[in-house]
C-alpha positions as CSV (number, residue, x, y, z in Angstrom):
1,X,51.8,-29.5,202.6
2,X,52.1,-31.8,199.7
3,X,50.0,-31.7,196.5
4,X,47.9,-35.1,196.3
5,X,47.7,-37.0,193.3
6,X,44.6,-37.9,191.9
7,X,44.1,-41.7,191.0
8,X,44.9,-41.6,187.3
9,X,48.2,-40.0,187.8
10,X,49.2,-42.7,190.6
11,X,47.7,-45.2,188.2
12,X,49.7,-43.3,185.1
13,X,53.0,-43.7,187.4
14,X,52.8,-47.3,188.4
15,X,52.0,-48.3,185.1
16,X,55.5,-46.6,184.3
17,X,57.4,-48.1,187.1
18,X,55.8,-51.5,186.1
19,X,56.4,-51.4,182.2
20,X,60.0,-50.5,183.4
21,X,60.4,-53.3,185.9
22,X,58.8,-55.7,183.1
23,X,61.5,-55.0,180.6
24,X,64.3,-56.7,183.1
25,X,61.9,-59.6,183.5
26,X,61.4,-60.2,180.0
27,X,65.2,-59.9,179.2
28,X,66.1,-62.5,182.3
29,X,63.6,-65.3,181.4
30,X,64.7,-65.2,177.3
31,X,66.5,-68.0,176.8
32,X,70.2,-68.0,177.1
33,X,70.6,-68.5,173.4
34,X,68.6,-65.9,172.0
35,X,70.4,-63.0,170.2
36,X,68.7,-60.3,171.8
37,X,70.8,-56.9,170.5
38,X,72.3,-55.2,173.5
39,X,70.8,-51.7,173.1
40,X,67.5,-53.6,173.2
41,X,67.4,-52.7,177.1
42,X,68.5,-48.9,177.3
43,X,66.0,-48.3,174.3
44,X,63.2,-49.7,175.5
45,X,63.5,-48.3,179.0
46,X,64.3,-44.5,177.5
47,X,61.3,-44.7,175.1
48,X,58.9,-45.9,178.3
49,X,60.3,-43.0,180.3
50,X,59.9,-40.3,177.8
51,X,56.6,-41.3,176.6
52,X,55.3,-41.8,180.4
53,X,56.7,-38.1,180.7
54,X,54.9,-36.8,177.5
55,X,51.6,-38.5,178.5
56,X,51.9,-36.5,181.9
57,X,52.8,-33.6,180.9
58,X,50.0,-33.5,178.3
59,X,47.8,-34.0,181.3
60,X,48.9,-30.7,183.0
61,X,51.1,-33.0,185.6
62,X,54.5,-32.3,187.3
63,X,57.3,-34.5,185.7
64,X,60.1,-34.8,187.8
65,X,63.5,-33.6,186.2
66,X,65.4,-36.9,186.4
67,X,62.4,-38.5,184.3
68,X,63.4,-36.5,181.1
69,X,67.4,-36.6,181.9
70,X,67.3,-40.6,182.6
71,X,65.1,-41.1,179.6
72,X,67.1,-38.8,177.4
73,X,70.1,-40.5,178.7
74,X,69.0,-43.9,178.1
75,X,68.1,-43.1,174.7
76,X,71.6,-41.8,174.0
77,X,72.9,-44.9,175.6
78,X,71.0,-46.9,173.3
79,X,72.5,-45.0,170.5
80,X,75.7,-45.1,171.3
81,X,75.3,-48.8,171.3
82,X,74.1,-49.5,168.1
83,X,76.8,-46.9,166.2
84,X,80.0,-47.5,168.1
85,X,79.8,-50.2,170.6
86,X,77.4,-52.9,170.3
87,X,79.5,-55.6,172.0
88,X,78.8,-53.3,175.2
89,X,75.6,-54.8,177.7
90,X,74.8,-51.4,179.3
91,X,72.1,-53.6,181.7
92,X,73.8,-52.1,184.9
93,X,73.6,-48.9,184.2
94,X,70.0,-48.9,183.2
95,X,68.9,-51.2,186.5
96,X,70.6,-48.2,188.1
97,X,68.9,-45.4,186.0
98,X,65.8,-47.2,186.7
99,X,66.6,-47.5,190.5
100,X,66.6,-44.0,190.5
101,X,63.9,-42.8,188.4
102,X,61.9,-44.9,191.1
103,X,63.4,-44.0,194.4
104,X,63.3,-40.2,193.5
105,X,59.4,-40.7,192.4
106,X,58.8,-42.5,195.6
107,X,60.9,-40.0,197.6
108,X,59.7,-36.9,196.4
109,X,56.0,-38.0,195.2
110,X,56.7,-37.0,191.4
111,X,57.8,-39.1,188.4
């Protein structure tokens, strides 16, 4: 039988999954010609992810593994960007981070 989650994490996890989903919505309605830098996306989706993991793990709640790795990852991404490739648009692979940080908090009721 399943743990259940009380209200503030739920609220604490959809506040995640919505400050995640908003940073793709800010980036497609910025005008074409604005210079937005392209680790922009990566870094603001790792820093949302680790500090939503932080926040409930302070609160003595389960953080689910590929929270910390995609965040982590993200981060690294972002990184990588700015040092050695900043031509690069890593979007994709941080829709499909993203993607999964949500399907595997939906499918195994932990973020």
């Amino acid at each position: 039988m399943a743990n259940r989650k009380s209200a503030k994490e739920l609220r604490a996890e959809r506040i995640t999954w919505f400050a995640l989903v908003a940073i793709f919505v800010v980036s497609s309605i910025i005008p074409e010609d604005t210079v937005i830098p392209n680790a922009l996306t990566p870094m603001a989706a790792g820093i949302v992810l680790i500090i939503s993991g932080i926040y409930q793990y302070a609160q003595k709640w389960r953080v689910h593994f590929v929270t910390w790795i995609a965040g982590t990852l993200m981060l690294v991404m972002a990184g990588y960007n700015i040092v050695n490739r900043p031509d690069l648009d890593l979007s994709f692979a941080v829709i499909i981070l993203v993607a999964i940080v949500i399907a595997m908090g939906i499918f195994t009721n932990e973020t």
